[in-house]
C-alpha positions as CSV (number, residue, x, y, z in Angstrom):
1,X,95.4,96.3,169.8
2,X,93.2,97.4,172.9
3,X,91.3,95.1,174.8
4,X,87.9,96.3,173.3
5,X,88.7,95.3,169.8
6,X,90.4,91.9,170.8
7,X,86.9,91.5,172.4
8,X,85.4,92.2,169.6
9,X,87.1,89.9,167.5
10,X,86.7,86.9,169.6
11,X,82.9,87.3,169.6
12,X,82.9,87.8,165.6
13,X,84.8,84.1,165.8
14,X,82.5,82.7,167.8
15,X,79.4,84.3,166.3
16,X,80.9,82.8,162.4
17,X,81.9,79.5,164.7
18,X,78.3,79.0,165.5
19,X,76.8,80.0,162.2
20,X,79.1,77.0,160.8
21,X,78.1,74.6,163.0
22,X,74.3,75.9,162.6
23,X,74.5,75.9,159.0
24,X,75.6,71.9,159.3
25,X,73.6,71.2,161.5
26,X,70.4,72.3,160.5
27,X,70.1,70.6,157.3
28,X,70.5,67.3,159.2
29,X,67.0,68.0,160.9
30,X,64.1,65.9,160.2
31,X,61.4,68.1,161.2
32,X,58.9,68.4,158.7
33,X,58.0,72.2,159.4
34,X,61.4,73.2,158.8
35,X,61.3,74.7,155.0
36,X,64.3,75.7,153.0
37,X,66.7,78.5,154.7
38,X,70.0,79.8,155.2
39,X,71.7,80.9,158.4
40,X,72.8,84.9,157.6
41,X,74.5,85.5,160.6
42,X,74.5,84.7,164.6
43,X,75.0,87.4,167.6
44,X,76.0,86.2,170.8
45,X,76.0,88.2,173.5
46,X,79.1,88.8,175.5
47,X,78.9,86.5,178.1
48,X,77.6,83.6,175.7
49,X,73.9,83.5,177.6
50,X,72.3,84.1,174.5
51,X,73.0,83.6,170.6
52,X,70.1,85.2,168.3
53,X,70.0,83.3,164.8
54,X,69.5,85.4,161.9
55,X,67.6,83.1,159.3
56,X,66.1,83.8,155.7
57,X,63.7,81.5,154.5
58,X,62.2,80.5,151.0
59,X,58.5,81.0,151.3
60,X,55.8,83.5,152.3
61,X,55.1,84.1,156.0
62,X,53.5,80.8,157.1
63,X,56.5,79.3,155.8
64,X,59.0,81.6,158.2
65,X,56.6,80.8,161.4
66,X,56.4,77.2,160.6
67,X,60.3,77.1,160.3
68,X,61.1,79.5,163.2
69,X,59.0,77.2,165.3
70,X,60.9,74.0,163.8
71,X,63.8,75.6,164.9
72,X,62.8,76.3,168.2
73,X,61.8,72.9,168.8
74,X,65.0,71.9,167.7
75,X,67.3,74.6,170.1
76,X,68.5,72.1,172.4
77,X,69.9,69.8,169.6
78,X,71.5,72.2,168.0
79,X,72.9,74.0,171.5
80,X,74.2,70.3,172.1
81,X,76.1,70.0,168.6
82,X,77.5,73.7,169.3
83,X,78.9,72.8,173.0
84,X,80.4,69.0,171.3
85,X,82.0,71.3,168.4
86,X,82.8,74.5,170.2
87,X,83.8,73.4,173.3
88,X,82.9,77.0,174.3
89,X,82.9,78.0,178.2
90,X,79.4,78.1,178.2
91,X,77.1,77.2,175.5
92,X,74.4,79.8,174.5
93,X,70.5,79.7,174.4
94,X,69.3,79.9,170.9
95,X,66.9,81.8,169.8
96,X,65.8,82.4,165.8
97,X,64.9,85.3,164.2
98,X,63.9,85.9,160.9
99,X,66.4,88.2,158.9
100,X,64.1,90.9,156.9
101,X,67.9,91.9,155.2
102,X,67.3,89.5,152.0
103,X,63.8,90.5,151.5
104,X,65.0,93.8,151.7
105,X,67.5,94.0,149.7
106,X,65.8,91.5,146.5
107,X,62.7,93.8,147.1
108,X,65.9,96.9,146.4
109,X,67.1,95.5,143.6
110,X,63.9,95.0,141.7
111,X,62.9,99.2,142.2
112,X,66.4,99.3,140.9
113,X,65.6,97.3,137.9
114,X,62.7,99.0,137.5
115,X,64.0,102.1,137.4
116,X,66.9,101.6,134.7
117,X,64.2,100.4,132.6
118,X,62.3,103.3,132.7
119,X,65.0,105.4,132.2
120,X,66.4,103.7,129.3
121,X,62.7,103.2,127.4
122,X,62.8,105.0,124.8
123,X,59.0,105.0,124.5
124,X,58.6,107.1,128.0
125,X,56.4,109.4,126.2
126,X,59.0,112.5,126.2
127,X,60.0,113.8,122.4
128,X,62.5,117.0,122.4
């Protein structure tokens, strides 16, 4: 194995590391802004400065700015439960980020749906 991809493999453990402890962690928050989410996934840079939170929440946009600021408000909680759990060499700076993947990909599957419905109507208005 080369050095790269060892690399590369310890930052996808800490990266799932973090989302574990995050996605504990979160639900035990009391803030009142924070609405219903999942954690989809964490990147931490190399040097473990920074760790970018991927998060999809239920709810239209005020919703996601009301909970990305909830979250922001909690960052130094949540970096404290990481370092207690982690025990990392250094701790990273959180930052949250809403993940447009989810909305994506439901907003995919229902032209998908669509789309196998027209085809299998008979009704579409074609007669051979």
């Amino acid at each position: 194995m080369t050095r790269g991809a060892s690399a590369g493999g310890r930052m996808r453990r800490v990266d799932e590391a973090v989302k574990q402890v995050l996605s504990e962690a979160i639900p035990e928050l009391k803030d009142p802004g924070l609405g219903f989410l999942t954690v989809t996934g964490v990147t931490t840079t190399k040097d473990l400065a920074q760790a970018t939170v991927w998060v999809s929440v239920l709810g239209g946009a005020a919703q996601q700015e009301r909970t990305l600021a909830a979250l922001g408000r909690a960052a130094g909680v949540l970096q404290g439960r990481i370092a207690r759990e982690l025990h990392l060499r250094r701790t990273p700076q959180l930052t949250f980020a809403y993940d447009h993947a989810v909305e994506r990909g439901v907003r995919m599957t229902h032209l998908i749906d669509d789309l196998a419905r027209d085809l299998n109507d008979p009704d579409d208005g074609s007669s051979e």
